[in-house]
C-alpha positions in Angstrom: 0.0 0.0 0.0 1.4 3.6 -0.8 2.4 5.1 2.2 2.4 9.1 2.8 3.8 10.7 5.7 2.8 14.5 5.7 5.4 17.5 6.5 3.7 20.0 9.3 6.4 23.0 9.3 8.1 21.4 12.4 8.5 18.6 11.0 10.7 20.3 7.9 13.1 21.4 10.8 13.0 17.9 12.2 14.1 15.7 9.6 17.8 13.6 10.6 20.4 10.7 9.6 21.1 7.9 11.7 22.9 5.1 11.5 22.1 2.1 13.5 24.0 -1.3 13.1 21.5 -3.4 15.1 18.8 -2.4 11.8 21.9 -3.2 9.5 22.3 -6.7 11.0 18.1 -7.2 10.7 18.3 -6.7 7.2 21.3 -8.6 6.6 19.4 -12.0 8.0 16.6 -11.1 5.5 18.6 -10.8 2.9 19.4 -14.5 3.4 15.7 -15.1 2.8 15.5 -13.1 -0.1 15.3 -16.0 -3.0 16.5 -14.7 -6.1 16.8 -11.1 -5.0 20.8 -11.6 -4.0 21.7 -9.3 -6.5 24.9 -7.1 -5.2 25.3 -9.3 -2.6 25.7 -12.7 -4.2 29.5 -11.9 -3.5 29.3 -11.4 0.0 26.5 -14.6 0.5 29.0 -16.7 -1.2 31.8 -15.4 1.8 29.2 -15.9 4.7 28.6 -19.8 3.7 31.1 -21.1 6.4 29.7 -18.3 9.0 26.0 -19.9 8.3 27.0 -23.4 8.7 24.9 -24.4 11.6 23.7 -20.8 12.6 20.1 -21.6 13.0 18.3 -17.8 12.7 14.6 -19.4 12.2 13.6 -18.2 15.6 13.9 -14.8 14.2 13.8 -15.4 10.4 10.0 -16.7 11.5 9.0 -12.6 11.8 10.9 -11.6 8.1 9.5 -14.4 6.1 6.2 -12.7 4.7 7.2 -10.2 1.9 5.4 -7.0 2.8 4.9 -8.3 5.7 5.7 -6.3 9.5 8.7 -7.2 11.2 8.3 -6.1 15.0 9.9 -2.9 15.6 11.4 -3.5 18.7 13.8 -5.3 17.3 15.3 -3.0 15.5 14.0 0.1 17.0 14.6 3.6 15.4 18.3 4.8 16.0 19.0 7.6 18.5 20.0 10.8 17.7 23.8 10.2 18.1 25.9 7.1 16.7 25.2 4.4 18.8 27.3 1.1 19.1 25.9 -2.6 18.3 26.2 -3.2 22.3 24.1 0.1 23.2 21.5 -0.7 20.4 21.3 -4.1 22.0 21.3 -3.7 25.3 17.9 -1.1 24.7 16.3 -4.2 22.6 16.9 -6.7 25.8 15.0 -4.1 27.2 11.9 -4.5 25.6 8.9 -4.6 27.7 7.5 -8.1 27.4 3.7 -7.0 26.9 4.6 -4.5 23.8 6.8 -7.3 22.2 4.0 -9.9 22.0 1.6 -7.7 20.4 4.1 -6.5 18.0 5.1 -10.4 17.6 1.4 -11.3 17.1 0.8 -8.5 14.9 3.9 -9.7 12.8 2.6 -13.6 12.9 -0.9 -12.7 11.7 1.1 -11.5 8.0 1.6 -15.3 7.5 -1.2 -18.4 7.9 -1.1 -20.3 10.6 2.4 -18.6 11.4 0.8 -18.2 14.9 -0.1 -21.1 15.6 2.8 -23.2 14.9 4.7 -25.1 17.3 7.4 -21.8 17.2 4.9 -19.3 16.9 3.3 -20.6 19.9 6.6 -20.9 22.2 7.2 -17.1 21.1 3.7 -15.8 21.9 3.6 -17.5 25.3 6.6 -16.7 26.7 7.5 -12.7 25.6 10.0 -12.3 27.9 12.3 -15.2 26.9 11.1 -14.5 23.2 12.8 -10.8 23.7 16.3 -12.2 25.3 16.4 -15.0 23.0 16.3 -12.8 19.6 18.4 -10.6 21.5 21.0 -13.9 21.7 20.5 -14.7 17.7 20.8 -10.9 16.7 24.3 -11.1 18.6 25.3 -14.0 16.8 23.8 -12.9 13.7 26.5 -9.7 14.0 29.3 -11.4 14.9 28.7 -14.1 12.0 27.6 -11.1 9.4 28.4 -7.7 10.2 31.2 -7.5 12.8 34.4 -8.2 10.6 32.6 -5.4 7.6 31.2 -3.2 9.7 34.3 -0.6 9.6 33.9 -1.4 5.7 30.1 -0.8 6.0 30.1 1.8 8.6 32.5 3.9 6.1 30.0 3.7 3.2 27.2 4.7 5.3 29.3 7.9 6.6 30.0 8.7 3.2 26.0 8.7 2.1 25.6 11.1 5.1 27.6 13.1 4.1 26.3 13.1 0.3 22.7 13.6 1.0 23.6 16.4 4.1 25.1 18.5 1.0 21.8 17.8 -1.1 19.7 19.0 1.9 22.3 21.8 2.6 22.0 22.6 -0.9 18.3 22.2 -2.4 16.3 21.3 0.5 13.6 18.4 1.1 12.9 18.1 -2.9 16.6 17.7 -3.6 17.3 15.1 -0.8 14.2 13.0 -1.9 14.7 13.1 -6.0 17.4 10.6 -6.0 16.9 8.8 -2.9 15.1 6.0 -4.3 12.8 5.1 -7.6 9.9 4.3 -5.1 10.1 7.7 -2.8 8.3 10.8 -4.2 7.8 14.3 -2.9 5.1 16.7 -3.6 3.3 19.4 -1.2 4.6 18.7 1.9 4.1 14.9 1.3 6.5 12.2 1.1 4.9 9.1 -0.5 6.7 5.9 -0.4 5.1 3.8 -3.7 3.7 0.2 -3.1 1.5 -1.8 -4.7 -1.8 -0.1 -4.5 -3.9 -1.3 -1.7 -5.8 1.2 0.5 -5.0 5.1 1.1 -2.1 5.7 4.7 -1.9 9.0 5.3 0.1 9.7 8.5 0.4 13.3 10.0 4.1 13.4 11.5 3.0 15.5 14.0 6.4 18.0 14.8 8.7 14.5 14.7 10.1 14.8 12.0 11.6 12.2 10.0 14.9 9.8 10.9 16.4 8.7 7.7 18.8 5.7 7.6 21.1 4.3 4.7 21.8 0.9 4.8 23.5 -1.7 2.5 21.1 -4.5 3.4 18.1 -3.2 2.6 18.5 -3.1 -1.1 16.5 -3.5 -3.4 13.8 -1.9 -1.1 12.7 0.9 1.4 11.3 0.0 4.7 9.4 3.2 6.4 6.6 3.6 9.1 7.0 2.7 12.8 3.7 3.1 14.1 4.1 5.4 17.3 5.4 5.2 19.9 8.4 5.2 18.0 9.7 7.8 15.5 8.3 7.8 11.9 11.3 6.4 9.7 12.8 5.7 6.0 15.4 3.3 5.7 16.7 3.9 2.5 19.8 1.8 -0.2 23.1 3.5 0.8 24.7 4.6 -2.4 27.6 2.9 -3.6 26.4 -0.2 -2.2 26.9 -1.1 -5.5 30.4 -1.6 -5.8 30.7 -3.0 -2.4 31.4 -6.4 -2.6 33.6 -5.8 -6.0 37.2 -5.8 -5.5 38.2 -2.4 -7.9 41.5 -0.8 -8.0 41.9 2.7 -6.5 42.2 5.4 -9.3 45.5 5.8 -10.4 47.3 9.3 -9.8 48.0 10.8 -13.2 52.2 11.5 -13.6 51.5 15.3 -13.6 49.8 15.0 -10.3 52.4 12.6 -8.7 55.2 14.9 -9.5 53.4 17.8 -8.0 52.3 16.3 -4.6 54.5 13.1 -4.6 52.8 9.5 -5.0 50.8 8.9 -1.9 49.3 12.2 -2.0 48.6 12.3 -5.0 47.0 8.5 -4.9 44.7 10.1 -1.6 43.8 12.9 -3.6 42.4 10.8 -6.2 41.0 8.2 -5.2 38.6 10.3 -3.1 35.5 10.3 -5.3 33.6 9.8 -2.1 34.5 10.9 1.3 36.1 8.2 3.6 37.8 8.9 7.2 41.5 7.8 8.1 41.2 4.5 8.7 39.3 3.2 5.5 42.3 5.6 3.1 44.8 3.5 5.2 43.2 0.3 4.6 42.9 1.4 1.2 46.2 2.6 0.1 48.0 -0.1 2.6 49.3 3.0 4.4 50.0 3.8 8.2 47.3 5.8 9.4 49.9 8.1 10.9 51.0 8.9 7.2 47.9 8.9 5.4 46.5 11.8 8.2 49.9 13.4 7.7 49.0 13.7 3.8 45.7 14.2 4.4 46.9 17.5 6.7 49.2 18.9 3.9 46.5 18.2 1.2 43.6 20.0 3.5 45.9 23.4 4.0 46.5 23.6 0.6 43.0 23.6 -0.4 42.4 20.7 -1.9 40.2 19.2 0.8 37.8 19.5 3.3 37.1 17.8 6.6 33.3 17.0 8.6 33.1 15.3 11.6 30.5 12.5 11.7 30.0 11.2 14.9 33.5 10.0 16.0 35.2 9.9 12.7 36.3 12.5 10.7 35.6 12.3 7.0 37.7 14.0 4.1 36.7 14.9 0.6 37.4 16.9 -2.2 37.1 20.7 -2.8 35.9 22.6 -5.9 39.6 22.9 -6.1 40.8 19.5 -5.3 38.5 17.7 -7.6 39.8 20.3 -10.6 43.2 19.3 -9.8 42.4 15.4 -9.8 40.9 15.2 -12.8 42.6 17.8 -15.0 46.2 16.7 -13.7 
């Protein structure tokens, strides 16, 4: 069913990113249930076969079966306002009131026949409380077997759309941010509309909350919005670049002009940021100390030729006007 979520003018001075990798781990196990919709991520499935070998994820796989379907927001509730680490996120899901997580559970169940009635269903249902700690056990696992090892990979990416769509809002406002952001999100007087197949009119009035907006890699191909309150209306949106990901591709070379001007590793830095990236993923990239590559990255930013933004605790670099002249001209 289309979904439209209506702008009041608080809610145009309300609207955030957030990343969150307790959701990222969530949609990682349902991507494993996505028959024939592997797409990008055939590479990385194929790398996860020994992690999967006897991780048994049906408990919670039995509420992300149903395409369409609702998954139980507690368990991946909307982010918080800052970055918050895998333990913190789940640490507030072991939290979950018992009550509120069966009738989310039910509600999810009753998207499948006979889902709630089954032998697991049933355990679920009449037992919340162990239901909660238990997902709260297989979402640990599921990170560790999944996400943990990427997740300074992932967690760079995700930065790095941030930072792309911060300039669009920065830039054009609400109608620039939402033109691109995916083929099924549209944006017309006041109203974001999020296209599904056509089943009844829901309209929701944001009421001053704005809305959180979260990339994520694991979502693709899709968009997952609502939360019902009490929890904060959100988009969760395909990070770009997510893409390329999983392909290994060489980092741009530095033209010879350019490398005899700034010398080889700057001018490799300086180029191969087409995206912005933080420290530690240039280092990983260019199989440089991260002492050097923030040395270079110092010389390169006081000549001009790029600029800094802290996102949370990392600090990302990118091009200038100047900088990206220079790259591709050289």
């Amino acid at each position: 069913m289309p979904l439209h979520l209506r702008f009041g003018t608080d809610d145009l001075l309300r609207c955030r990113f957030a990343l969150s990798p307790l959701c990222e781990t969530h949609e990682a196990v349902r991507t494993l249930t996505r028959r024939g919709r592997h797409g990008y991520h055939l590479p990385w499935l194929r790398r996860m076969r020994a992690a999967l070998a006897g991780l048994d994820l049906s408990e919670l796989q039995l509420f992300m079966r149903t395409p369409g379907g609702y998954t139980p927001d507690f368990l991946a509730p909307p982010p918080s306002a800052s970055p918050a680490s895998f333990e913190e996120e789940l640490s507030r899901l072991r939290a979950t009131d018992p009550a509120a997580a069966r009738d989310e559970m039910a509600r999810s169940l009753a998207c499948a026949p006979r889902a709630a009635e089954s032998p697991l269903g049933r355990r679920m249902l009449d037992d919340p409380a162990r239901a909660v700690q238990r997902l709260a056990d297989l979402t640990e696992r599921a990170w560790n077997a999944l996400i943990a090892t990427d997740w300074p990979r992932l967690r760079a990416l995700l930065d790095a759309d941030i930072a792309y769509r911060s300039r669009q809002l920065a830039d054009g406002g609400l109608e620039s941010l939402f033109a691109d952001l995916h083929p099924t999100l549209s944006w017309a007087d006041g109203t974001l509309t999020l296209r599904d197949p056509p089943a009844f009119r829901n309209v929701r009035d944001l009421g001053g909350r704005g809305v959180l907006l979260v990339p994520s890699i694991f979502v693709w191909p899709d968009v997952v919005s609502g939360f019902a309150p009490p929890w904060q209306p959100t988009v969760i949106y395909p990070a770009r670049g997510m893409g390329e990901l999983w392909q290994r591709r060489p980092v741009p070379e530095a033209r010879d002009p350019l490398v005899r001007l700034l010398g080889a590793n700057r001018a490799a830095i300086l180029s191969g940021l087409g995206e912005p990236a933080s420290t530690t993923s240039l280092a990983r990239r260019h199989a440089l100390a991260p002492s050097s590559v923030s040395a270079h990255l110092s010389v390169l930013r006081d000549a001009g030729l790029l600029e800094s933004h802290r996102r949370g605790n990392q600090v990302l670099y990118e091009r200038t006007p100047l900088g990206d002249a220079l790259a591709d001209d050289a």
